[in-house]
N, CA, C and O atoms as a GROMACS GRO file, in nm:
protein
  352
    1UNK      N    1  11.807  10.714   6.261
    1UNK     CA    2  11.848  10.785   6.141
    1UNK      C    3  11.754  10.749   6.028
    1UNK      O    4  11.708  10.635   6.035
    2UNK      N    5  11.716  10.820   5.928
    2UNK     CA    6  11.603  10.813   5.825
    2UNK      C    7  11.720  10.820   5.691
    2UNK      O    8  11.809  10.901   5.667
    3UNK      N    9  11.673  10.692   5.616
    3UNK     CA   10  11.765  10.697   5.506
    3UNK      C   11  11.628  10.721   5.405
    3UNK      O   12  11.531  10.647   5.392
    4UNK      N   13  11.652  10.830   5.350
    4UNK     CA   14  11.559  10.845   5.201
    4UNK      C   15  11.601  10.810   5.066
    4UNK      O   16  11.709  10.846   5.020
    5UNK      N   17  11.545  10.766   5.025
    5UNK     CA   18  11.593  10.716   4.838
    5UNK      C   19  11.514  10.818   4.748
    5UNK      O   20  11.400  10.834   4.705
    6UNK      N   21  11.684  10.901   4.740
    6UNK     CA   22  11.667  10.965   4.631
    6UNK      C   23  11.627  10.932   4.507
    6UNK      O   24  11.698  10.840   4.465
    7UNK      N   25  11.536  10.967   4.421
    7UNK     CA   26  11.550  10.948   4.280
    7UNK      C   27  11.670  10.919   4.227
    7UNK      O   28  11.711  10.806   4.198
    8UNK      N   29  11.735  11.035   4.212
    8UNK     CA   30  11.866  11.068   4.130
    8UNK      C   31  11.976  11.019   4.182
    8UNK      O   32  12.053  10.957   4.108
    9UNK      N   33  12.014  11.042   4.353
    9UNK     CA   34  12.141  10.933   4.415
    9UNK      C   35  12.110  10.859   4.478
    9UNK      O   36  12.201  10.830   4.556
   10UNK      N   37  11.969  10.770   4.500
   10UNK     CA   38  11.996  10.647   4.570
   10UNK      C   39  11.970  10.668   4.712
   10UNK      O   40  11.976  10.783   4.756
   11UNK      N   41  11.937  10.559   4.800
   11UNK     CA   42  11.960  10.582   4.939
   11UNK      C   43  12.038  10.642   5.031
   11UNK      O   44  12.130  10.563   5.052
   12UNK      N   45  12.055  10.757   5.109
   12UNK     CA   46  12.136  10.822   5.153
   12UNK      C   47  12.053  10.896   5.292
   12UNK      O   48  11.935  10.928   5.302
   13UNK      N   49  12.157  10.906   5.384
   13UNK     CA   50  12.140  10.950   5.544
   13UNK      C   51  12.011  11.072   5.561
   13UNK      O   52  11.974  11.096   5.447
   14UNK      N   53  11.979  11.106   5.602
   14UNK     CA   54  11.885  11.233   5.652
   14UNK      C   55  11.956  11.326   5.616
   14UNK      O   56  11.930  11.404   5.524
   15UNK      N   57  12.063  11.325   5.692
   15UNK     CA   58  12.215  11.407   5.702
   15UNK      C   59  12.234  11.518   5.573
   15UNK      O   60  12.271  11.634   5.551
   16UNK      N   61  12.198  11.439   5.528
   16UNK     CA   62  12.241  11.520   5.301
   16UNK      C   63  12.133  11.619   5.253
   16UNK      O   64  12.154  11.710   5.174
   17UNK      N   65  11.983  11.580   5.326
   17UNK     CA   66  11.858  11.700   5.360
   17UNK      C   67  11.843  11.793   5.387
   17UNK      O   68  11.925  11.823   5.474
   18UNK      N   69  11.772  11.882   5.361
   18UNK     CA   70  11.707  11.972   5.481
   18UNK      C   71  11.554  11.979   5.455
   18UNK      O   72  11.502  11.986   5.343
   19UNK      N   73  11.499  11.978   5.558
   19UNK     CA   74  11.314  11.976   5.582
   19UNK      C   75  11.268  12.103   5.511
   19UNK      O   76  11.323  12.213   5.516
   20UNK      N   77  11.180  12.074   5.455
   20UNK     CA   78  11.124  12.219   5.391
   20UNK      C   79  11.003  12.240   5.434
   20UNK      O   80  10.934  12.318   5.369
   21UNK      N   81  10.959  12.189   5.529
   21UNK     CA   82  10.784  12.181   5.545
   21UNK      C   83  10.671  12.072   5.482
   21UNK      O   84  10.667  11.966   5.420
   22UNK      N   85  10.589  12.166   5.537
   22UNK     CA   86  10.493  12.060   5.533
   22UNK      C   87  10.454  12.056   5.360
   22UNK      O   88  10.438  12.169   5.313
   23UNK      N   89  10.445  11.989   5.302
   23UNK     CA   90  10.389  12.012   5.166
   23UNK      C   91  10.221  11.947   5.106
   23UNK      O   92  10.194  11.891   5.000
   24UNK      N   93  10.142  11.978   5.207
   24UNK     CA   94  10.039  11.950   5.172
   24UNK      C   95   9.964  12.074   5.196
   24UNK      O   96   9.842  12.088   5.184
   25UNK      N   97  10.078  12.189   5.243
   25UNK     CA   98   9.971  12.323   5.254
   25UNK      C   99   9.987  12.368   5.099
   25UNK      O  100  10.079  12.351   5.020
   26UNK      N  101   9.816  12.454   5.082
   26UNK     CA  102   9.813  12.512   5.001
   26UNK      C  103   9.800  12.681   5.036
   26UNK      O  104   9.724  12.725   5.122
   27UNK      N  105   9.887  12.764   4.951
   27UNK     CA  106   9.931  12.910   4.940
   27UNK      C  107   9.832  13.000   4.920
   27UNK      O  108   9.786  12.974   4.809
   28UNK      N  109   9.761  13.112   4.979
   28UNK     CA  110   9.645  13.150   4.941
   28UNK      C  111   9.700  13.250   4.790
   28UNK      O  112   9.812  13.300   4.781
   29UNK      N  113   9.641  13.256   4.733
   29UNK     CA  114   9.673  13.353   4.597
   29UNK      C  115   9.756  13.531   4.655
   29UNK      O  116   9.731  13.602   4.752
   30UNK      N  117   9.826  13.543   4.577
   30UNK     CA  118   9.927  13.666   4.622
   30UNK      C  119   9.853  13.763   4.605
   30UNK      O  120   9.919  13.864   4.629
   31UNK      N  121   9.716  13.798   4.565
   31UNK     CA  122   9.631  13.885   4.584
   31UNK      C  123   9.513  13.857   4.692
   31UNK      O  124   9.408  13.919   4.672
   32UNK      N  125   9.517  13.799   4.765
   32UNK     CA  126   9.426  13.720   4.867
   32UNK      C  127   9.402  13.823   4.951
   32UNK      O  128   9.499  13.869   5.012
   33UNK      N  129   9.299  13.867   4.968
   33UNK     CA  130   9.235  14.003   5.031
   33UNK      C  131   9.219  14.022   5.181
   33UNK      O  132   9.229  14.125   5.247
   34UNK      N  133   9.193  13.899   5.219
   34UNK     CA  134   9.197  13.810   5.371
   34UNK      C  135   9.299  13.820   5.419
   34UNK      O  136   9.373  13.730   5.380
   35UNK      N  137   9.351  13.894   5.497
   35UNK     CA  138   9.519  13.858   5.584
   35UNK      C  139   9.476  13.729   5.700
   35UNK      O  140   9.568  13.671   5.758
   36UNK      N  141   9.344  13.695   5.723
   36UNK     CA  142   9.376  13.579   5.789
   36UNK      C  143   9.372  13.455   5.733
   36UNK      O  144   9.364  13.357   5.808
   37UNK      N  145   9.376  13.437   5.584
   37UNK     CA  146   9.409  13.332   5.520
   37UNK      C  147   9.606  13.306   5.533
   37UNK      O  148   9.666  13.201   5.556
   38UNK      N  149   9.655  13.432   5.511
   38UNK     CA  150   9.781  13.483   5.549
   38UNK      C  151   9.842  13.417   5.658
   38UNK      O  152   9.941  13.346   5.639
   39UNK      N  153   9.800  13.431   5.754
   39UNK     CA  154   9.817  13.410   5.879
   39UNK      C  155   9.847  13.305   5.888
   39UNK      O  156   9.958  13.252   5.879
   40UNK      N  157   9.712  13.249   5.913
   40UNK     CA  158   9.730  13.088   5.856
   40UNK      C  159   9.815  12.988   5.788
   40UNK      O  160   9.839  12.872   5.820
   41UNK      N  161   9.857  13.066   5.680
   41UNK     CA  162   9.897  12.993   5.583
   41UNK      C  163  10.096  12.974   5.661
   41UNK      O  164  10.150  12.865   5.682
   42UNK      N  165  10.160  13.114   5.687
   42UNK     CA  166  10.232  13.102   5.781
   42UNK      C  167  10.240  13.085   5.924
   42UNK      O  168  10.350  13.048   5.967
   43UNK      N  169  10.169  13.099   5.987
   43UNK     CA  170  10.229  13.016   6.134
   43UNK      C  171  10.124  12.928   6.179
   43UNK      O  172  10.139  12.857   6.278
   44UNK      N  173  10.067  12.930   6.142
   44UNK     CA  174   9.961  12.774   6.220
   44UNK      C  175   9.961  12.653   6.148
   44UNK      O  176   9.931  12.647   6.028
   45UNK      N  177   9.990  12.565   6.208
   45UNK     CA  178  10.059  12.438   6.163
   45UNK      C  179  10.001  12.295   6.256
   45UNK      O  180  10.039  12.289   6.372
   46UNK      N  181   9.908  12.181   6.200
   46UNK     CA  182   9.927  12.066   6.271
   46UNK      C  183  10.013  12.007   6.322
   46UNK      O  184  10.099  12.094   6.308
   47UNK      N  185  10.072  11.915   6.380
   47UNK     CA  186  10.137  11.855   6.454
   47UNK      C  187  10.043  11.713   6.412
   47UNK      O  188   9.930  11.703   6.461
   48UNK      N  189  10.080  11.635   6.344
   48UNK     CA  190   9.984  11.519   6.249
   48UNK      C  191  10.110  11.409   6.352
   48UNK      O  192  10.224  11.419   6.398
   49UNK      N  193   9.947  11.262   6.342
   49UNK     CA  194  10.005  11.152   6.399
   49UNK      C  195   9.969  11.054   6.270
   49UNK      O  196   9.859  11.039   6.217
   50UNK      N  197  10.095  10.992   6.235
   50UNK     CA  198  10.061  10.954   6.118
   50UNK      C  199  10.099  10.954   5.990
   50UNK      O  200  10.216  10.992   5.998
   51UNK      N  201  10.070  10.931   5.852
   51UNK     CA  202  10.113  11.001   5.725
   51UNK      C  203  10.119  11.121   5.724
   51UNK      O  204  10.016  11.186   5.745
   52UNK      N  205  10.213  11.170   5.705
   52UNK     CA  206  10.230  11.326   5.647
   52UNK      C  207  10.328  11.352   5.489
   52UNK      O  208  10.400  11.275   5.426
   53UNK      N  209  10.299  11.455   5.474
   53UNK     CA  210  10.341  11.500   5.326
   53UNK      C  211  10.464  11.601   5.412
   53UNK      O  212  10.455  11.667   5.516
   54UNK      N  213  10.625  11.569   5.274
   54UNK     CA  214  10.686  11.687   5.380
   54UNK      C  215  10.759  11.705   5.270
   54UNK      O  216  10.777  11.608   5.197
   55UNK      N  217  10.830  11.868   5.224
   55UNK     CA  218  10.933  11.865   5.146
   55UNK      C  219  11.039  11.860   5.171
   55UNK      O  220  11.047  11.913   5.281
   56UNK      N  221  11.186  11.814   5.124
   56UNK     CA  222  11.320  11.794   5.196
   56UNK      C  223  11.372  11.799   5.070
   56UNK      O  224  11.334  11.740   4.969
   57UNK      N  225  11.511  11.918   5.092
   57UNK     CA  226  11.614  11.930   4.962
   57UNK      C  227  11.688  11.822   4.973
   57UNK      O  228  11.703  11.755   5.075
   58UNK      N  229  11.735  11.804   4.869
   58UNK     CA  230  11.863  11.743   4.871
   58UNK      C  231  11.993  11.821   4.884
   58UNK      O  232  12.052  11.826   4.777
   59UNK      N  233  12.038  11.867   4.957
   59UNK     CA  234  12.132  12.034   4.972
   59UNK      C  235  12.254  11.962   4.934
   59UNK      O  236  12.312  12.026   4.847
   60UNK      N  237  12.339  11.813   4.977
   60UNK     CA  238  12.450  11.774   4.918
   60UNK      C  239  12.446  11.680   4.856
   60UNK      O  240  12.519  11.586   4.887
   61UNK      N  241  12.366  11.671   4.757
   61UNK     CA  242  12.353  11.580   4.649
   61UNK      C  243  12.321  11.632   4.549
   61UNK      O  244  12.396  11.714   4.495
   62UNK      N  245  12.209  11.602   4.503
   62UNK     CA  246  12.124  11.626   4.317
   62UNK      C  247  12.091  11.780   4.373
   62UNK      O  248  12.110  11.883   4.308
   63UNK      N  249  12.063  11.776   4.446
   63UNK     CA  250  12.020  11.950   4.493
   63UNK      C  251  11.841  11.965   4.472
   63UNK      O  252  11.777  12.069   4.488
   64UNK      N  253  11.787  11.835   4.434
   64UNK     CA  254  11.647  11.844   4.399
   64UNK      C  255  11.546  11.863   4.507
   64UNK      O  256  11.592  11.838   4.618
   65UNK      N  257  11.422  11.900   4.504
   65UNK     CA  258  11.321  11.938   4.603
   65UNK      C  259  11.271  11.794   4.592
   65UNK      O  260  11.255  11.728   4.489
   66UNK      N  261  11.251  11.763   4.704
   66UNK     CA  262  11.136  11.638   4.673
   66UNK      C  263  11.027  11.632   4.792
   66UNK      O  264  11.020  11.706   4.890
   67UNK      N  265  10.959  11.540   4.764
   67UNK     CA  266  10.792  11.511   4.831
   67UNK      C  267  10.830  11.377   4.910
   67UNK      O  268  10.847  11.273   4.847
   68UNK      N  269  10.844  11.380   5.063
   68UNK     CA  270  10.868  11.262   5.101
   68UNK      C  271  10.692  11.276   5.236
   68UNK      O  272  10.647  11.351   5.322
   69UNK      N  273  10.656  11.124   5.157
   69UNK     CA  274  10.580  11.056   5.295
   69UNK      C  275  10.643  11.004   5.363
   69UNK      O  276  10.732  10.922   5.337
   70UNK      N  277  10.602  11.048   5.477
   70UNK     CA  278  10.680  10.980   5.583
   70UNK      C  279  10.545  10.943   5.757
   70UNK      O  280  10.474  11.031   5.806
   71UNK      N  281  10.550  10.833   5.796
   71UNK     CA  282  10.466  10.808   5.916
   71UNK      C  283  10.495  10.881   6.048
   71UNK      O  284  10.524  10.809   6.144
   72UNK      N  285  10.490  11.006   6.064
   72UNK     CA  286  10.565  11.064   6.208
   72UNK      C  287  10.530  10.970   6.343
   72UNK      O  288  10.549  11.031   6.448
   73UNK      N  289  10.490  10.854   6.356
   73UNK     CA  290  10.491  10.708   6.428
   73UNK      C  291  10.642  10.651   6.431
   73UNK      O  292  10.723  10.647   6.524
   74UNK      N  293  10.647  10.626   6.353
   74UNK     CA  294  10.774  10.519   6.290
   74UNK      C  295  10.859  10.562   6.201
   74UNK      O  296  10.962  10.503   6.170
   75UNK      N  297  10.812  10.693   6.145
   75UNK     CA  298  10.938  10.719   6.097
   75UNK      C  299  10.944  10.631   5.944
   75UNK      O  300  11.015  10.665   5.850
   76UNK      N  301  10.854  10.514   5.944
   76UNK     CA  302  10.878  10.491   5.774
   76UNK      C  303  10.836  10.555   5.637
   76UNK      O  304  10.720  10.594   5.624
   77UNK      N  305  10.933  10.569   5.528
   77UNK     CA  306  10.922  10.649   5.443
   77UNK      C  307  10.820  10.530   5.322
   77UNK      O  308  10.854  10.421   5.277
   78UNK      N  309  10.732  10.585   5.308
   78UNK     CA  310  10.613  10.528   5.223
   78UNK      C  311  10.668  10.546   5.088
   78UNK      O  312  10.690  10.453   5.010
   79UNK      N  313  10.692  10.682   5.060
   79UNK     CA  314  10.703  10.738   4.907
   79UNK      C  315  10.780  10.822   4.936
   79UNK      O  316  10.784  10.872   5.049
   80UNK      N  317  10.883  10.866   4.806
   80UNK     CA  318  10.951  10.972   4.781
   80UNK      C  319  10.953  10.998   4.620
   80UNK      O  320  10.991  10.907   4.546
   81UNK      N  321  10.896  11.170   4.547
   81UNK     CA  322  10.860  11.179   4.469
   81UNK      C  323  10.939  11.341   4.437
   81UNK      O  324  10.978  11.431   4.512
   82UNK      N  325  10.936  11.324   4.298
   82UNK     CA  326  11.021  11.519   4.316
   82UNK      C  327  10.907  11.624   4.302
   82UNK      O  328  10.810  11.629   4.227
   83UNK      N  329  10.954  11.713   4.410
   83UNK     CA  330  10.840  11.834   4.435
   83UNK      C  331  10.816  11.900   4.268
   83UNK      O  332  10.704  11.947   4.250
   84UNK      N  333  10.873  11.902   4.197
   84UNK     CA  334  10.786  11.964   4.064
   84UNK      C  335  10.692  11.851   4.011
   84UNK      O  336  10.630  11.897   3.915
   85UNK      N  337  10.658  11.721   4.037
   85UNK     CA  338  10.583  11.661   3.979
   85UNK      C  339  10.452  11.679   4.074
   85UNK      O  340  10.338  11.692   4.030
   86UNK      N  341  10.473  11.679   4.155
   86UNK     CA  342  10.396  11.695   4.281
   86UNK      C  343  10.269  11.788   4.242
   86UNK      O  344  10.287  11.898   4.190
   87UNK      N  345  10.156  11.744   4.266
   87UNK     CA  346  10.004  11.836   4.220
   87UNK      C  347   9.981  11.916   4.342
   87UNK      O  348   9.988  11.875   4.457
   88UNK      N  349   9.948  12.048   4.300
   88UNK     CA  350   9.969  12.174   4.341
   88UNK      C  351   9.824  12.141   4.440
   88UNK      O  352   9.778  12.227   4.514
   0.00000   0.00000   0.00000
């Protein structure tokens, strides 16, 4: 079980989450002329060993977006930060 520390409530279960993705992709511009930047941007996805960047709501708590590192190894959470501070 992965307990994350919320900012706002504190340490609490996985359980109270939901995964939002990966958050180290960047969005191609909504005028992006390329549909295979498109493509890309929705369905092709790493599978990373290691640090990864991920977003996860808080759906029964603060309700906030946040930025969690996490080691997909071990499972330890490095950092947890709220997705609006987070550099684009």
């Amino acid at each position: 079980m992965l307990r994350i520390e919320c900012p706002c409530c504190g340490p609490r279960d996985h359980d109270e989450f939901r995964y939002g993705g990966d958050a180290s992709l960047v969005r191609p511009a909504h005028d992006d002329p390329v549909p295979e930047a498109w493509y890309r941007y929705v369905y092709v996805r790493k599978n990373p060993v290691g640090p990864h960047r991920e977003f996860w709501q808080h759906v029964t708590g603060c309700r906030q977006w946040l930025v969690v590192e996490r080691d997909t190894r071990t499972h330890l959470i490095a950092s947890v930060s709220f997705a609006r501070k987070s550099p684009a």
